[in-house]
C-alpha positions in Angstrom: -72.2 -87.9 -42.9 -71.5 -89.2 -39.6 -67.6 -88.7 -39.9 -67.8 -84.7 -39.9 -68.8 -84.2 -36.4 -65.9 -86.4 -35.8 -63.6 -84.1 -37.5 -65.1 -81.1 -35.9 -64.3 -82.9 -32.7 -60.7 -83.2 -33.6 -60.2 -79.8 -34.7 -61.5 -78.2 -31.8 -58.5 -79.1 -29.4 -56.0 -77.5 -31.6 -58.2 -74.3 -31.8 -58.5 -74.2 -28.3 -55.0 -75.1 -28.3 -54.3 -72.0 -30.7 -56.5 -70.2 -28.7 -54.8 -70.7 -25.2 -51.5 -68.3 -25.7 -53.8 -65.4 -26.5 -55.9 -66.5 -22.9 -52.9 -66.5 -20.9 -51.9 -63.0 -21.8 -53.5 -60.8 -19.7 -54.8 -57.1 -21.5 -52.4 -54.5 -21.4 -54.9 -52.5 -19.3 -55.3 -55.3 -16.7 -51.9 -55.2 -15.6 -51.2 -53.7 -12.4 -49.3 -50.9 -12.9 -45.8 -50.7 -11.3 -46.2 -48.7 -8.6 -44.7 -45.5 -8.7 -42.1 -45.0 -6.0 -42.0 -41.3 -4.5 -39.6 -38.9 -5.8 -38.1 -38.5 -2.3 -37.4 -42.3 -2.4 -35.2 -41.8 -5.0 -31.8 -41.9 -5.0 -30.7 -38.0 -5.2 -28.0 -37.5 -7.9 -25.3 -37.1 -6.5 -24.5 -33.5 -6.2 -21.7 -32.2 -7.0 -19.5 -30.9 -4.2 -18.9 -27.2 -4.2 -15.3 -27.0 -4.5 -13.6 -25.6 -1.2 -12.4 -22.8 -1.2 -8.1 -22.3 -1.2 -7.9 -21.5 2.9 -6.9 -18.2 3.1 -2.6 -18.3 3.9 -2.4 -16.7 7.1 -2.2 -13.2 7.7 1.3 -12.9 8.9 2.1 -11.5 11.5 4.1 -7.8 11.2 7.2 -8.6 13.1 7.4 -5.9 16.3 8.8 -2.7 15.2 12.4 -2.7 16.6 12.5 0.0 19.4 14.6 3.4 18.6 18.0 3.8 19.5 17.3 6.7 22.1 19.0 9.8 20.7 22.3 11.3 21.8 23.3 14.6 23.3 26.8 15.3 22.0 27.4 18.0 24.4 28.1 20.6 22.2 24.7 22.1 21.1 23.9 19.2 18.6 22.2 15.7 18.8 22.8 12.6 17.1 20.4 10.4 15.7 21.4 6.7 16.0 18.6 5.3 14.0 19.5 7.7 10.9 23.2 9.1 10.8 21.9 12.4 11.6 23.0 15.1 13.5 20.8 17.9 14.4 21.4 21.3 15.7 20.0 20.9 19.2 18.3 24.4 19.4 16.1 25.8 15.9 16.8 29.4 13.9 14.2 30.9 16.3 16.1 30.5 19.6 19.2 30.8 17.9 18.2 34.6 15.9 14.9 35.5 17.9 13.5 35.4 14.3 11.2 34.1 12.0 12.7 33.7 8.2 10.6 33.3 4.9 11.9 30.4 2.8 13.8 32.5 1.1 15.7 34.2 3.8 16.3 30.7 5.1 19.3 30.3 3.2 21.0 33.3 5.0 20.9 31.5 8.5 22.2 28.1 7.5 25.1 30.6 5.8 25.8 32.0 9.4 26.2 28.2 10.9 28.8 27.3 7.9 30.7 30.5 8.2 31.1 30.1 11.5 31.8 26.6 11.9 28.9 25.7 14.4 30.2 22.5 16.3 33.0 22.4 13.7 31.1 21.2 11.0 30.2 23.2 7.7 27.9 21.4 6.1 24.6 22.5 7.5 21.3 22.1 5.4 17.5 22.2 5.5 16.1 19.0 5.9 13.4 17.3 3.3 10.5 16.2 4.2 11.7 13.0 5.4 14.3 14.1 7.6 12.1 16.6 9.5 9.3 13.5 10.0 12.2 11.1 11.5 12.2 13.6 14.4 8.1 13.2 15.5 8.1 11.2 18.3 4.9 10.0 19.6 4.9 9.4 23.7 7.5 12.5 24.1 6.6 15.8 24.5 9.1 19.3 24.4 7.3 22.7 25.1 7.5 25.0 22.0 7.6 28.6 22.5 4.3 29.4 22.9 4.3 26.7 26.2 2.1 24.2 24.2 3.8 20.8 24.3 4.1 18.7 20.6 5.8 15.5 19.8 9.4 16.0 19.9 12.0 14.7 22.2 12.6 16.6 24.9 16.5 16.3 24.5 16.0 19.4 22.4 15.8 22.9 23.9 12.7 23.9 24.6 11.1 27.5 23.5 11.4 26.3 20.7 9.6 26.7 17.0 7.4 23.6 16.3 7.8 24.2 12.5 10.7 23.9 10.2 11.2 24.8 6.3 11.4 21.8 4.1 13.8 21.3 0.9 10.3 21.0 -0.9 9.0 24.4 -0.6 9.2 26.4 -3.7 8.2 30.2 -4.4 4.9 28.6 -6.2 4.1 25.9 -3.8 4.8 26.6 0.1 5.9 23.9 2.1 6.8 23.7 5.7 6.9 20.9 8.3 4.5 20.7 11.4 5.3 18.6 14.3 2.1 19.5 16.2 0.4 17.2 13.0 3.1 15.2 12.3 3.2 16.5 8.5 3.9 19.1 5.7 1.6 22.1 5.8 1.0 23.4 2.5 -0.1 27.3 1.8 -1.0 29.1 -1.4 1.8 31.8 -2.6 2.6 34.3 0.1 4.9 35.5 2.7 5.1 33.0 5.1 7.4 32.5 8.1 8.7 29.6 9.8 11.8 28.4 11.6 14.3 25.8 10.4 16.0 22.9 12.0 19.3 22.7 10.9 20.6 19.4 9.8 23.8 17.6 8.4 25.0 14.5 7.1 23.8 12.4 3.2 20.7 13.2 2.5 18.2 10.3 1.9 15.9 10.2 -1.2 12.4 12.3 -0.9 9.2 10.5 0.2 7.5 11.1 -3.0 10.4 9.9 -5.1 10.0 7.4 -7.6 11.8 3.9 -7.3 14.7 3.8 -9.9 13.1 2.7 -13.6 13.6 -0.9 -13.7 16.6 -1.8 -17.0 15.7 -1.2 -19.7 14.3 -3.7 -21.9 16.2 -4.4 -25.2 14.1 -2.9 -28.0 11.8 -5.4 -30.6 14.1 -6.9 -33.8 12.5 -4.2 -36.4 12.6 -5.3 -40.5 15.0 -5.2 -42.0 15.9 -1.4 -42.9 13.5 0.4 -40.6 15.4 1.7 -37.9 14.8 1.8 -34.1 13.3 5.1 -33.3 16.0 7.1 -31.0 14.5 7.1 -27.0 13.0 10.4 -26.1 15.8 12.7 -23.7 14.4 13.0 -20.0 13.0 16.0 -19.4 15.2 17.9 -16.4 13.4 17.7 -13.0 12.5 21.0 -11.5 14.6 22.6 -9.1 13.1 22.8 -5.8 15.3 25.9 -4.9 13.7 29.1 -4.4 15.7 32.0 -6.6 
């Protein structure tokens, strides 16, 4: 009987022993908390960099417009244009006839220059719309008959007409030429009179034209035995001739 407290003596070191781990830890709740760091103390993601923008190529620079050959005065009522190949008749059907013409009675003046040869040459014509423009010249001035001044050079007689008829008039859509705008002037059907500005030498392609169609591309391999249907015929421009 006096050897069990002995043994409950010995035991109790290894159940305090036991017991010790479980001391040591502290409870879950008695930990101090890691403290929280601030969201501005953390490290930002880093963003991602907008991409830059492609810099813009330079605008460049129109290159100076090359200054006009100044016209010539051949001496023998017409003038030459240096910067085209033209040659003008230096006075217009009004001066020339006292007269103003409908586009259809235009015809009958150019007749009387290539009968008669005017300044040798038989080959007289109403200019297109982009002849008659190569003449406006802004910075020059020639008084028109009327005494107003409009933007032609002055090498051509003045009393002038500052109007012409235009290659692109027809009897359904009239067309004439106003240097005091710088432009066509177009009216509805009706008698209307104007003068004309004779004109010779190769005629340059209209304003409005269309660039040549690019070649034609060969057509797709069809199956076997269908056949390629046959291209449509162009259909004929209309003539810009009045009857």
């Amino acid at each position: 009987m006096e050897d069990k407290p002995k043994e409950e003596t010995e035991k109790k070191p290894e159940a305090e022993t036991a017991k010790a781990p479980a001391e040591d830890k502290a409870p879950a709740a008695d930990k101090p908390a890691a403290a929280a760091k601030p969201a501005g103390d953390k490290p930002a993601a880093a963003a991602k960099a907008a991409p830059k923008a492609a810099p813009k190529a330079a605008a460049k620079a129109k290159p100076a417009a090359k200054p006009k050959d100044p016209l010539v005065d051949n001496g023998d009522g017409t003038i030459t244009d240096p910067n085209t190949g033209y040659m003008w008749k230096q006075s217009d059907a009004w001066l020339d006839m006292h007269k103003f013409y409908t586009f259809a009675q235009a015809q009958e003046y150019l007749d009387k220059l290539n009968k008669e040869k005017f300044a040798g040459y038989e080959d007289w014509r109403m200019p297109n719309k982009a002849e008659a423009a190569t003449l406006v010249e802004k910075g020059k001035e020639c008084l028109d008959k009327n005494g107003t001044m409009f933007p032609l050079d002055p090498i051509f007689t003045a009393g002038r007409v500052c109007n012409t008829w235009i290659t692109e008039c027809t009897e359904e859509k009239v067309i004439r030429f106003d240097y005091k705008i710088g432009g066509e002037m177009i009216y509805p059907p009706a008698e209307v009179w104007s003068s004309i500005y004779a004109v010779r030498g190769e005629a340059k392609p209209k304003e409005d034209a269309k660039p040549a169609a690019a070649a034609a591309k060969p057509a797709p391999k069809t199956a076997e035995g269908d056949k390629p249907e046959a291209a449509a015929k162009p259909t004929p421009a209309a003539s810009t001739k009045a009857d």
